[in-house]
C-alpha positions as CSV (number, residue, x, y, z in Angstrom):
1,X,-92.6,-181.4,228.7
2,X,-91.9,-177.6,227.7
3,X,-90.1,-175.5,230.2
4,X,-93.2,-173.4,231.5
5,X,-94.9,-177.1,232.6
6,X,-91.9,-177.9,234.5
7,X,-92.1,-174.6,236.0
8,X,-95.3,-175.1,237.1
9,X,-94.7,-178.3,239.0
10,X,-91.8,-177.2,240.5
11,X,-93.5,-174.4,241.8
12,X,-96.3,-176.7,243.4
13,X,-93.9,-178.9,244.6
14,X,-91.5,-176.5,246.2
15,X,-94.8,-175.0,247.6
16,X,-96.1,-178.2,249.3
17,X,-92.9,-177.9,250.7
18,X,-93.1,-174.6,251.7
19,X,-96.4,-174.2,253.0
20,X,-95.9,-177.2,254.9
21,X,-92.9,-176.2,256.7
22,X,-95.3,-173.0,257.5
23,X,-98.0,-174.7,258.7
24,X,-96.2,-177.1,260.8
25,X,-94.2,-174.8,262.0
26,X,-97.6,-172.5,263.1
27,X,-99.9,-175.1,264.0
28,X,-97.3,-177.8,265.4
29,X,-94.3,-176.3,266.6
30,X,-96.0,-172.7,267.6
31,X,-94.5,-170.8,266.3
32,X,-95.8,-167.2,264.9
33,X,-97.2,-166.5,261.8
34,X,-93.8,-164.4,261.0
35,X,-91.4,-166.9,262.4
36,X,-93.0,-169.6,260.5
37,X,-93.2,-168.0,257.2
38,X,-89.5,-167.3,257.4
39,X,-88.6,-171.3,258.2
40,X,-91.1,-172.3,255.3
41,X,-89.4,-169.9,252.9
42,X,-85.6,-170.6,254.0
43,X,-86.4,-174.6,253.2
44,X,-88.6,-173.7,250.3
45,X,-85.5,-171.6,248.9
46,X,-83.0,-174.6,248.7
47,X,-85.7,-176.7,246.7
48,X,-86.3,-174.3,244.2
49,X,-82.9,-173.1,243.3
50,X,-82.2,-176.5,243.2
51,X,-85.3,-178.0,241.2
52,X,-85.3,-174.8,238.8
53,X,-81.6,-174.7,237.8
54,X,-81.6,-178.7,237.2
55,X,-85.0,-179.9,235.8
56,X,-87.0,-176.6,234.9
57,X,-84.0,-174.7,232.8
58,X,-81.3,-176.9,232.7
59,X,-78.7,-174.5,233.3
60,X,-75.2,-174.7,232.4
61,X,-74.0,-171.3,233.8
62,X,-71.7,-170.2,236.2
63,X,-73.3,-171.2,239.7
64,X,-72.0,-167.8,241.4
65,X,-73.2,-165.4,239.4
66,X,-76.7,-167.6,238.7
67,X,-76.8,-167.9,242.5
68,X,-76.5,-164.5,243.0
69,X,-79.5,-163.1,240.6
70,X,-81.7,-166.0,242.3
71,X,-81.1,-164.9,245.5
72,X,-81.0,-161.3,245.0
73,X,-84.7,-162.1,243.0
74,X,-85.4,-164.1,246.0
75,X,-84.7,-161.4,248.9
76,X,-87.1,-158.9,246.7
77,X,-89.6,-161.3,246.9
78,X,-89.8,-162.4,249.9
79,X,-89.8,-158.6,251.4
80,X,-92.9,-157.9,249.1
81,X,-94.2,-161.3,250.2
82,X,-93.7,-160.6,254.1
83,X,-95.1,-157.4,253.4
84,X,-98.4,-158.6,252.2
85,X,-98.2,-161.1,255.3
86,X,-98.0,-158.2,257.7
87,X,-100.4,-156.6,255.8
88,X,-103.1,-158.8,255.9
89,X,-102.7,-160.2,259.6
90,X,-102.2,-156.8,261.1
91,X,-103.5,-154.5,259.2
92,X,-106.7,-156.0,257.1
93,X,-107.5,-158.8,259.8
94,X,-107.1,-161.3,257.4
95,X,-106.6,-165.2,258.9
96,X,-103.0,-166.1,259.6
97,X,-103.5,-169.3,257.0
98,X,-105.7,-167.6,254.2
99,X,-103.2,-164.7,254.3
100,X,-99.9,-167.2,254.0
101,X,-101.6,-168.3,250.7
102,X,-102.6,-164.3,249.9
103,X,-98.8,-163.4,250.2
104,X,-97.4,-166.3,248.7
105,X,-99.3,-165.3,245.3
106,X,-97.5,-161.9,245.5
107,X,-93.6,-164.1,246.2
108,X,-94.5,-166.4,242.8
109,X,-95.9,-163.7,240.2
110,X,-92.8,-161.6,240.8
111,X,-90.1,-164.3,241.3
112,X,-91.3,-166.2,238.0
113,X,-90.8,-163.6,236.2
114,X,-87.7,-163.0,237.6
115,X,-86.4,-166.3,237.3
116,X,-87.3,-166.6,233.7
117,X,-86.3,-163.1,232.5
118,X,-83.2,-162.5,235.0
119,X,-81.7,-165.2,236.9
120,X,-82.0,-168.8,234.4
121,X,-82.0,-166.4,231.1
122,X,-80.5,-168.5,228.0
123,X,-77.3,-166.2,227.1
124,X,-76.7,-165.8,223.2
125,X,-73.2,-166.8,222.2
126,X,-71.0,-164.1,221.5
């Protein structure tokens, strides 16, 4: 299976995950539409670092450094991602569930790019 497949499924695993961390957290613990988007996206971020450096690249670099492009790409994400959410709600009146999914586009097409380009590159050798 090439790399960009595995991708893929990772990402809609790790989003199950995600959104159903969210939603549970919305509809079955109560919690606010900011509150649970920050849950869903803390459990979410374990799974994918973890699922992306093992079966979608296969990386054999230095976990530090690695950890630190994926979480630096992460943080930049996420803030353009909670922006969208506050956004929509507040701003544009959008549904808290149909603007989780709105904003979570916005988190993916930047952090794969990221991720491929920046934080699980394939160094040359030297």
């Amino acid at each position: 299976m090439n790399q960009f497949f595995r991708y893929i499924l990772v990402g809609v695993m790790n989003s199950a995950v995600g959104y159903s961390v969210i939603f549970g957290c919305m509809y079955l613990a109560g919690l606010s539409p900011e509150a649970s988007n920050i849950v869903g996206y803390a459990v979410a971020l374990v799974v994918s670092y973890l699922l992306n450096r093992h079966y979608t690249f296969n990386s054999t670099q230095k976990r530090r450094s690695e950890i630190t492009r994926f979480l630096a790409v992460f943080a930049v994400a996420y803030g353009l991602n909670f922006l969208a959410l506050l956004a929509l709600v507040y701003r544009l009146g959008v549904h808290e569930g149909a603007s989780q999914i709105i904003a979570g586009v916005v988190y993916v097409a930047f952090s794969y790019l990221m991720n491929k380009y920046y934080v699980f590159r394939r160094r040359e050798p030297a």
